[in-house]
C-alpha positions in Angstrom: -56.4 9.7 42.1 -57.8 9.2 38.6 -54.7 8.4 36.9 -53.7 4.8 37.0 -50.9 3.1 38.7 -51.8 -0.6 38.4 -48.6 -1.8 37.3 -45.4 0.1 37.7 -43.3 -2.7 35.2 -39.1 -3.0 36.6 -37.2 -3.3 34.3 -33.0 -3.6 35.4 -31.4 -0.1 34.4 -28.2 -2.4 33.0 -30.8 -4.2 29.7 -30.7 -2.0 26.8 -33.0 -3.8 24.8 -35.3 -3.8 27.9 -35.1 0.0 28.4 -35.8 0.3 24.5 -39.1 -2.1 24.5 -40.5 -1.4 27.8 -43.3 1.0 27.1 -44.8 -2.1 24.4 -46.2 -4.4 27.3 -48.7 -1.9 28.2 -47.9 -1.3 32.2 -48.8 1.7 33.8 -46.0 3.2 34.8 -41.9 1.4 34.0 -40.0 1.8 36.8 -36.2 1.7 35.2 -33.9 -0.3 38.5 -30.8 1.4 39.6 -31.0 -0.9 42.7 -31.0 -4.4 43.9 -31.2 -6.1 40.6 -27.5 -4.5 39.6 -24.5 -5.2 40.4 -21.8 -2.7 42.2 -19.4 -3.3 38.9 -22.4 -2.4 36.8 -24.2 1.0 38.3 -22.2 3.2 36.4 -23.1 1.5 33.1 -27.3 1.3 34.4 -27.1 4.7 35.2 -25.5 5.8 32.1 -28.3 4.0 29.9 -31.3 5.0 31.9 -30.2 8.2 31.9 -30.1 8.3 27.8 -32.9 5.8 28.1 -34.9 8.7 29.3 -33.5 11.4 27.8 -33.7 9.9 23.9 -36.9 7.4 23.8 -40.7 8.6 23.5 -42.5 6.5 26.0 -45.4 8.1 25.1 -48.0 8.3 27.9 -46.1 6.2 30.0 -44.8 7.3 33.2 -41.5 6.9 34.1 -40.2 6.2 37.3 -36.6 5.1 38.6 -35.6 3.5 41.8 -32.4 4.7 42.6 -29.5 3.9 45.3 -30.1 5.1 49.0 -28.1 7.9 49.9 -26.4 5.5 52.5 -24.8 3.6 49.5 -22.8 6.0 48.6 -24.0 6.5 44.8 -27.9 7.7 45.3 -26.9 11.0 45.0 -25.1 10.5 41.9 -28.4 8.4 40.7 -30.3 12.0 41.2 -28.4 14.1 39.1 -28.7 11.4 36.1 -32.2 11.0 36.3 -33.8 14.6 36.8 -31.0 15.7 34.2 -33.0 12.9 31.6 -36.2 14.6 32.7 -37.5 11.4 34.8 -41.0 11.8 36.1 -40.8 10.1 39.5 -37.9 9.0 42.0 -38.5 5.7 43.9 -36.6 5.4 47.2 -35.6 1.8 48.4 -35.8 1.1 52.5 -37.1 4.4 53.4 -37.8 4.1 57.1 -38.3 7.7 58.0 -39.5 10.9 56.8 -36.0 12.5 57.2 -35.2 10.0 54.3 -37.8 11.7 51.9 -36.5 15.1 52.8 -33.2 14.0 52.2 -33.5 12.6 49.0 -35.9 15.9 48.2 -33.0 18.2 49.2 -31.2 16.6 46.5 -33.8 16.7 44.3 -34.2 20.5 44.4 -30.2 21.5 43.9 -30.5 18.9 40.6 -34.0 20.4 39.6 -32.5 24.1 39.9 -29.0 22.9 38.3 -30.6 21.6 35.4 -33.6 24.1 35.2 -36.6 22.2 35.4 -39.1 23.4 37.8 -38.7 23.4 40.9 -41.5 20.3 42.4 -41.7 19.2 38.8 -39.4 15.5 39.8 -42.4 13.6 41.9 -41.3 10.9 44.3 -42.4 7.4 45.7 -41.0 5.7 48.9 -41.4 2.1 49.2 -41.0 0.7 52.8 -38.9 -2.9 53.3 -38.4 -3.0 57.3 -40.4 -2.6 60.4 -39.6 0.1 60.9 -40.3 1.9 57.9 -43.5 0.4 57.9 -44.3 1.7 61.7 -43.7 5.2 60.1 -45.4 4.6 57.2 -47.9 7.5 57.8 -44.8 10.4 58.8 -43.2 8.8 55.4 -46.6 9.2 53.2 -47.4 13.3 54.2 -43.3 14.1 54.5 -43.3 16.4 51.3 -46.7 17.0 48.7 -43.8 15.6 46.2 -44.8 12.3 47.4 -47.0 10.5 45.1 -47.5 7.3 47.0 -45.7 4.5 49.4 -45.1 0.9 48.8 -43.8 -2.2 50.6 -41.0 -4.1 49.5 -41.9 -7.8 51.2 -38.2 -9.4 50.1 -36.3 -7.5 52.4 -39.5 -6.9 55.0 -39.7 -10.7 55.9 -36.3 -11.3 55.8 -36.1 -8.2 58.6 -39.3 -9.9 60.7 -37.1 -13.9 60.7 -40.0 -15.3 58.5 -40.2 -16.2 54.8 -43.0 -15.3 52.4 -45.8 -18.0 52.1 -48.8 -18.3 49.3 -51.6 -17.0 51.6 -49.2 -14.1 52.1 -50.1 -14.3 56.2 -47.0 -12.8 57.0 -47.4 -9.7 55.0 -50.8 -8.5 56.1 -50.5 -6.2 58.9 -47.6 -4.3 56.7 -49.8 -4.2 54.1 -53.1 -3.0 56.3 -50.3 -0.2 57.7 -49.3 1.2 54.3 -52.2 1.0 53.1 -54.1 3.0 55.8 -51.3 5.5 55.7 -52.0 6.4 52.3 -54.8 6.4 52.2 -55.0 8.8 55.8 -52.4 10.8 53.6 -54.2 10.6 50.3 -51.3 9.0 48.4 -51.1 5.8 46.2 -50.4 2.1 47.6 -48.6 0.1 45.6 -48.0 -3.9 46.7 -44.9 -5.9 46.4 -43.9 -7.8 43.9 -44.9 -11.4 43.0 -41.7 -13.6 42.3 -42.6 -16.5 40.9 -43.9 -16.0 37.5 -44.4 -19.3 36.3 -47.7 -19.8 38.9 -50.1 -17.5 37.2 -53.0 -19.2 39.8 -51.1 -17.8 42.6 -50.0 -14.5 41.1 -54.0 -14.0 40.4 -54.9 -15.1 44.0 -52.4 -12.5 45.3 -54.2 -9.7 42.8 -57.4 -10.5 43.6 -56.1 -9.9 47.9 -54.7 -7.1 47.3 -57.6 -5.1 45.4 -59.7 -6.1 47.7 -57.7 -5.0 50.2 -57.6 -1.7 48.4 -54.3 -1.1 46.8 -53.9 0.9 43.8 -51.3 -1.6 42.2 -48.3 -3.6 42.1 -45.4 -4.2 41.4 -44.3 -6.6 38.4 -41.2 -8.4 37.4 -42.4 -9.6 34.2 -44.4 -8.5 31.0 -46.5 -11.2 31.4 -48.0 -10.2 35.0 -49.4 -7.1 33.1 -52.4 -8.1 31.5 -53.3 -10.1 34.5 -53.3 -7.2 36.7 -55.1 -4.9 34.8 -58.1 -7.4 34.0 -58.5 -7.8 37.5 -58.3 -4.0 38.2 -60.7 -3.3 35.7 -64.4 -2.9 36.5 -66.7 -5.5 34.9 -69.4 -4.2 32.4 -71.8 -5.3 35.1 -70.6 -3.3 37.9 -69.6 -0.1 36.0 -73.5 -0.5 35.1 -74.8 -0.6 38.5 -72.4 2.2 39.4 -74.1 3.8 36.5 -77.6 3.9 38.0 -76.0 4.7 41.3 -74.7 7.5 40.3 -78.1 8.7 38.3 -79.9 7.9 41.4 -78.1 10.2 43.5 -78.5 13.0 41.0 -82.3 12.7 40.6 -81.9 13.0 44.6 -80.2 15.8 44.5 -82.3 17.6 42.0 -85.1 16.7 44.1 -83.8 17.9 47.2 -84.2 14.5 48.6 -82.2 13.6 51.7 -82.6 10.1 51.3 -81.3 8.3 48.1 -83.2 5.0 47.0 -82.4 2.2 44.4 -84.6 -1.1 43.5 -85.7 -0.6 46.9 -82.4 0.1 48.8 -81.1 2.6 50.3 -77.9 4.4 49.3 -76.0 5.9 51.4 -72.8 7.9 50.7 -70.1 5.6 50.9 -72.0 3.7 48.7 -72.1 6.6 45.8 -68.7 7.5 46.9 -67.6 4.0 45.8 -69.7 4.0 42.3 -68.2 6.9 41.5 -64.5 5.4 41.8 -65.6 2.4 39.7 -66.7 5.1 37.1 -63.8 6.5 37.0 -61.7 3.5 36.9 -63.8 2.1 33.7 -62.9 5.5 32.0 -59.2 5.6 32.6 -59.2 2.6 31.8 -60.7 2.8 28.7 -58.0 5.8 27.9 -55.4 3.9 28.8 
């Protein structure tokens, strides 16, 4: 899991000038909406200029990802032609609550992959998880197909399902988020957090960061441009602690070439969780550094 997925930016399929300018604000990944932040008289119009969108503009580096319609709705399948047609890199599914959603939306997938000869496996997905019950099969979801990247949690929808609200502590959100997140990372897939609404309270947006890397997500979310930089200053390693993962990580090899079993630092001794989790600093620093 080296590349990163920090911020995957929406931005609503039906804003040209949005589409055009995404890839400036630096997020990880731009998640172009087909979804909930379009209306019914304008998903024909969104599709038609994501689908150019991704077709015509160099993002560069950027990965592109587009959360389409269910299948349920009526147009998702019509959202799946469009966007592997364009070349998009992932497909996000909205309220997925069992595996047999991924396949379906993979079955898809495939015919449009093979109609429009690109490889066959080539058009990665993500399934983001906005009900109770999704969440309860939140493992079956994440290791459905090796197409699947990683899962999320959609918290609008999931408290509105569990007759609660959202609340600044975020309370009410953390056994769904302990669940995804231990099904990814059981299944070896990325966890991405909900979004963060209000962005005019930068203290609480950075409160909710700080939670949810420690927690261990991989990323969020984000609504706005702004949200961007704050996320990826809290994701990235300090130059203190890529420095003591640094000597970690020397430690264990002089170890190693010793034939040591036990590893020892100022003292302490290092285990391999401990190495294990230099490592990943390491390699965040780097890609970060990249980025």
């Amino acid at each position: 899991m080296s590349q990163l997925r920090r911020t995957m930016l929406y931005v609503p399929g039906n804003n040209p000038g949005m589409l055009r300018d995404a890839y400036i604000y630096g997020a990880d990944s731009l998640m172009f909406d087909l979804e909930d932040s379009i209306a019914l008289n304008e998903k024909s119009t969104a599709r038609f200029l994501v689908f150019n969108a991704i077709k015509d503009i160099d993002y560069g580096n950027k990965e592109i990802v587009v959360r389409i319609n269910s299948l349920e709705s009526g147009i998702g399948e019509e959202d799946i032609y469009a966007v592997v047609a364009a070349g998009v890199d992932v497909i996000r599914l909205p309220k997925t609550e069992t595996a047999q959603d991924v396949l379906d939306v993979e079955a898809i997938i495939e015919k449009a992959e093979i109609k429009y000869n690109k490889v066959v496996g080539s058009t990665r997905m993500m399934a983001a998880m906005e009900s109770p019950l999704g969440v309860m099969n939140a493992y079956s979801i994440a290791t459905s197909t090796k197409r699947l990247l990683g899962i999320a949690i959609g918290a609008e929808d999931f408290v509105t399902n569990m007759y609660t609200s959202r609340s600044a502590d975020g309370s009410e959100l953390m056994v769904a988020r302990s669940q995804i997140l231990m099904a990814a990372r059981a299944a070896k897939v990325y966890a991405i957090d909900t979004v963060y609404s209000d962005v005019d309270n930068e203290a609480g947006f950075r409160k909710e960061v700080a939670l949810i890397k420690q927690l261990g997500f991989d990323g969020k979310s984000i609504i706005n441009p702004r949200q961007v930089n704050i996320v990826h200053e809290i994701y990235t390693p300090s130059k203190k602690e890529v420095d003591k993962a640094t000597r970690v990580i020397e430690a264990s090899h002089e170890a190693e070439k010793k034939g040591l079993g036990v590893i020892s630092l100022d003292g302490k001794m290092i285990d391999k969780p401990i190495v294990d989790r230099a490592e990943r600093v390491v390699t965040l620093a780097k890609a970060a550094e990249e980025q």
